[in-house]
C-alpha positions as CSV (number, residue, x, y, z in Angstrom):
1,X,449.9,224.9,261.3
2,X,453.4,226.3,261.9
3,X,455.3,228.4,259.3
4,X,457.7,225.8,258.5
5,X,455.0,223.1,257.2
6,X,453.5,225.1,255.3
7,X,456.8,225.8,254.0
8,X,457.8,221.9,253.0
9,X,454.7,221.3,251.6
10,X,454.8,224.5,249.2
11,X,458.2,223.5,248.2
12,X,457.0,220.2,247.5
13,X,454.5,221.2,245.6
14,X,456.3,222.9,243.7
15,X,458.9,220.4,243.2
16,X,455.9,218.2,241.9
17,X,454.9,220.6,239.7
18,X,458.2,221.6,238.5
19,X,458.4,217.2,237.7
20,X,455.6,216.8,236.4
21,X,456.3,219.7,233.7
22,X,459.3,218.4,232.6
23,X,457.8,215.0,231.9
24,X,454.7,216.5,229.9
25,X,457.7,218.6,227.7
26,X,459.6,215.0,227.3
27,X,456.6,213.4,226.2
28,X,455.6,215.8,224.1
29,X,459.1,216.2,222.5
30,X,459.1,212.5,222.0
31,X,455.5,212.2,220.3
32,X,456.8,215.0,218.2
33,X,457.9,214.4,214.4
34,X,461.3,214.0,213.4
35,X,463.0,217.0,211.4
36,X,463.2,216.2,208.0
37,X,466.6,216.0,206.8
38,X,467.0,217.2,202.8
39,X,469.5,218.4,200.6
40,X,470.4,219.9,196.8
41,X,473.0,221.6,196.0
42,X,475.2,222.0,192.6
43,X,478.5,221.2,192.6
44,X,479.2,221.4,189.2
45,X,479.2,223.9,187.2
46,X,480.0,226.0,190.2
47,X,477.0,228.5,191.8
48,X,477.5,232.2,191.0
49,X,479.9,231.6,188.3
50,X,479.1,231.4,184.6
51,X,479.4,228.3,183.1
52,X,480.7,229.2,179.3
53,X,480.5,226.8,176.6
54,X,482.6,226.2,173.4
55,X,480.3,227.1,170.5
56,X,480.9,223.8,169.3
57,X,480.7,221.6,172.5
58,X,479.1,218.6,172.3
59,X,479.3,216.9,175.8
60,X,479.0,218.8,179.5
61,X,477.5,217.4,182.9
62,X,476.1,218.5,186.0
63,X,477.2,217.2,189.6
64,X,474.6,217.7,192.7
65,X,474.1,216.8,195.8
66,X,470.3,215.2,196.8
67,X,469.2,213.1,199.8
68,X,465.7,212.8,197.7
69,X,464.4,211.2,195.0
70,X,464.7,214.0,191.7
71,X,464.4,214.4,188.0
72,X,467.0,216.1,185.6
73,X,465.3,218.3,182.7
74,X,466.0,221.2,180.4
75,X,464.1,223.2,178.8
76,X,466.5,224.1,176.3
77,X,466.0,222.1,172.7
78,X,470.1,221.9,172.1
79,X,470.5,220.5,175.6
80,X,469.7,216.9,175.9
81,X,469.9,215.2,179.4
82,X,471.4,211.5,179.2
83,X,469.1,209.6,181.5
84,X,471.1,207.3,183.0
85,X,472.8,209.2,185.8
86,X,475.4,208.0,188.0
87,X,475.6,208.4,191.2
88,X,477.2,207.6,194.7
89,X,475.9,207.4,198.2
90,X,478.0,209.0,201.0
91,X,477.3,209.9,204.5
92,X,477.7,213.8,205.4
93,X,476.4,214.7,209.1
94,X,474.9,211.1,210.0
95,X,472.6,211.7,206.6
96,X,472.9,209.4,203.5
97,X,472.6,211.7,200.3
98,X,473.5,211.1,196.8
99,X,476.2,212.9,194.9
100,X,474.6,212.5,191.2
101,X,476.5,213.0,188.1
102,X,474.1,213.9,184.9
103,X,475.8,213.4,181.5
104,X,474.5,216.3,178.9
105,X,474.5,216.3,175.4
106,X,475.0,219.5,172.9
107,X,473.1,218.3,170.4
108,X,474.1,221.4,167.7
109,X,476.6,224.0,167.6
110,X,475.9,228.2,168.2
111,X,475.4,228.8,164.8
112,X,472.6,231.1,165.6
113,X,474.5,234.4,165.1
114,X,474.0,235.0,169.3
115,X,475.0,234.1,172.8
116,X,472.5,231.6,173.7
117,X,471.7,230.1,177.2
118,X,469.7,227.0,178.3
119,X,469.0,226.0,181.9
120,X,469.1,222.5,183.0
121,X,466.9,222.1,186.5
122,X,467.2,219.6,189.2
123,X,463.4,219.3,191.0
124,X,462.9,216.9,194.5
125,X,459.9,217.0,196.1
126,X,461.7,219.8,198.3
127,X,463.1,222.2,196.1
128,X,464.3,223.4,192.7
129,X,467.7,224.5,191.4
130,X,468.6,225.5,188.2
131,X,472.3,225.7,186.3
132,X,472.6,228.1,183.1
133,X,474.7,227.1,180.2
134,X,476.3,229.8,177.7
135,X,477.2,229.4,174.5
136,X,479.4,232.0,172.7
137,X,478.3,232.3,168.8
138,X,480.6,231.2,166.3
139,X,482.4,233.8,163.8
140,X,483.4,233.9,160.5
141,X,487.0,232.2,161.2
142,X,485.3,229.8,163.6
143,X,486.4,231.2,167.1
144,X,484.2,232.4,169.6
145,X,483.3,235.9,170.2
């Protein structure tokens, strides 16, 4: 057998081989499962800024951003979450999400002589965030401290 046969039939060999690993990667990456796409986020009140209050507030809200199903709590006893959220689908990246609007109600004023803060949290089956709520005391002539 000359030099240059055994030549072509290395190369094809390895031109078969070089085929036929591409096609197991393609299969493979087409049996594989799709990413999972999720989202949540706060838009409102803002992250990394403190969310202040009136000492006699009665009414606030949070806005976030889910592409899951979620649940709205607090576990603060003069923060009540109004369970009838609204929301509105939009499309960011090819993804649907939700951009969900939680009504909250102050149920008493900062009477308690102190600052206080309660955190409302927004839990999907991929994550948890939390917003915290301060609420100045009240003083003698009724303004905040």
């Amino acid at each position: 057998m000359s030099l240059k046969t055994t030549f072509k039939r290395a190369s094809r060999t390895i031109v078969r081989g070089a085929f036929f690993l591409l096609l197991a990667v393609a299969a493979l990456t087409a049996c594989s499962p799709k990413q999972e796409y999720s989202i949540l986020a706060f838009e409102y009140p803002r992250p990394g800024l403190k969310h202040e209050l009136k000492w006699d507030a009665t009414r606030d809200s949070v806005i976030f951003l889910t592409s899951d199903n979620y649940t709205v709590t607090s576990e603060a006893d003069w923060i009540e979450v109004i369970t009838n959220p609204s929301s509105k689908s939009i499309v960011n990246d090819g993804h649907s999400q939700y951009r969900v609007r939680s009504d909250l109600r102050i149920t008493a004023p900062n009477t308690t002589g102190a600052e206080r803060v309660g955190y409302v949290t927004v839990k999907t089956v991929f994550g948890t965030i939390s917003a915290a709520f301060y609420q100045p005391v009240k003083t003698a002539e009724g303004e905040e401290e």
